[in-house]
C-alpha positions, 0 to 999 in steps of 0.5 A: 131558708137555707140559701140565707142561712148560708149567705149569712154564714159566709157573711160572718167568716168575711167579717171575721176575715176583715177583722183580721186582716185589720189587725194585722195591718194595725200590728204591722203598723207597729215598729218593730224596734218598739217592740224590741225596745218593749221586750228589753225594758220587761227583761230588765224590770224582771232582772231586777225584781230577781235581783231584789228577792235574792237580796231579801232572802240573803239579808234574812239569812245571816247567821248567828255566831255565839260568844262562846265558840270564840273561847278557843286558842285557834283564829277567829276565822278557824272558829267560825268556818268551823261553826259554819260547816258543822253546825250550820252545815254551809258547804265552803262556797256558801261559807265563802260568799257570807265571809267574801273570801275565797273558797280556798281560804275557807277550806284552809282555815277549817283544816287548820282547825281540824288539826288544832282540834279547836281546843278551849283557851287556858283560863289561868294563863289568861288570868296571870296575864291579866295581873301583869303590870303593865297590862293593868296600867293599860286597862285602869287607862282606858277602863276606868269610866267603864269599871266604875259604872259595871259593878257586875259581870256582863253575862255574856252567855247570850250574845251572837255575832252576825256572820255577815260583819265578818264579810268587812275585809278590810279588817281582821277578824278578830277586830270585827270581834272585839268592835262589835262587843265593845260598840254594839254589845258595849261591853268593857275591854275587860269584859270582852277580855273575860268572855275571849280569854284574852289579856285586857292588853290584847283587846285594848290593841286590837280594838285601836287597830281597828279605829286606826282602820276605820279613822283611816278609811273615813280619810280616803272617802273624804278626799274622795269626795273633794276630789269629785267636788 
């Protein structure tokens, strides 16, 4: 009894052993270069997924810039550094990336608004120049559709700005601003005027630099594409 019980023991471990020894062969029949191959598409596959997720998380955290911080005499850039690193409480190098602009420059724009002490527009200085002459031929020009349709003040107290927009180097700030409240807020040029305290003059200039830019941009990539066709 005993001597079948141990012929059956070395039975199985021999069986197991040629098991095995099967599968090694069946493994080392495998070209290791496949596997190479194999073990380079997971890492890529594993970069992109990474790669998405950041994506994702970045697209989702795009902070909002309200209106009313841009009634200041600094630059726009000052103003939303400022807005950033203290209510925000981004650090330079985050402010850089959500802007696409160096480290350097974002530092110097939040001391340069330091020293301004971020101080309010004057509210008359912007009204007298809205009542200048020429400044007013320019805006029944270019307003006179839209100040006949608004018989009321836009309340403005409610609109953000994504800071993502800023990131669009190509253009100033400032043209950002007022594109983005003329197209996407579709706010008159004299509204903005009122809600950036700046002249109506003002507004109406930077928002043509800003389709001078775009218009000119819109050419580039045309010829582009004819010089590929």
């Amino acid at each position: 009894m005993k001597k079948k019980s141990y012929i059956d023991s070395k039975s199985n471990q021999i069986s197991l052993a040629a098991a095995s020894l099967q599968n090694k062969q069946l493994w080392n029949r495998i070209d290791k270069q496949l596997w190479d191959q194999i073990d380079q598409l997971v890492q890529e596959k594993l970069q992109l997924f990474r790669q998405e997720i950041r994506a994702v998380i970045e697209q989702h955290h795009d902070p909002q810039l309200p209106l009313s911080i841009f009634k200041s005499a600094a630059s726009t850039l000052e103003v939303i550094v400022k807005y950033l690193h203290e209510a925000e409480q981004l650090n330079f190098a985050d402010i850089a990336k959500l802007l696409n602009r160096d480290q350097r420059t974002v530092w110097h724009a939040y001391q340069r608004s330091l020293r301004k002490g971020i101080r309010p527009r004057q509210e008359k200085s912007a009204e007298k120049r809205a009542e200048k002459p020429a400044e007013k031929s320019v805006e029944k020009s270019t307003e006179k559709k839209a100040e006949k349709s608004t018989k009321k003040i836009a309340d403005t107290s409610s609109i953000t700005i994504p800071v993502s927009l800023f990131a669009r180097r190509q253009f100033s700030p400032l043209e950002v601003l007022v594109s983005c409240l003329h197209q996407q807020q579709h706010l008159s040029f004299a509204e903005i005027s009122r809600a950036l305290l700046l002249s109506p003059k003002t507004v109406w200039t930077v928002y043509r630099r800003y389709q001078r830019k775009l218009n000119q941009e819109q050419h580039h990539k045309n010829q582009d594409k004819n010089h590929e066709s």
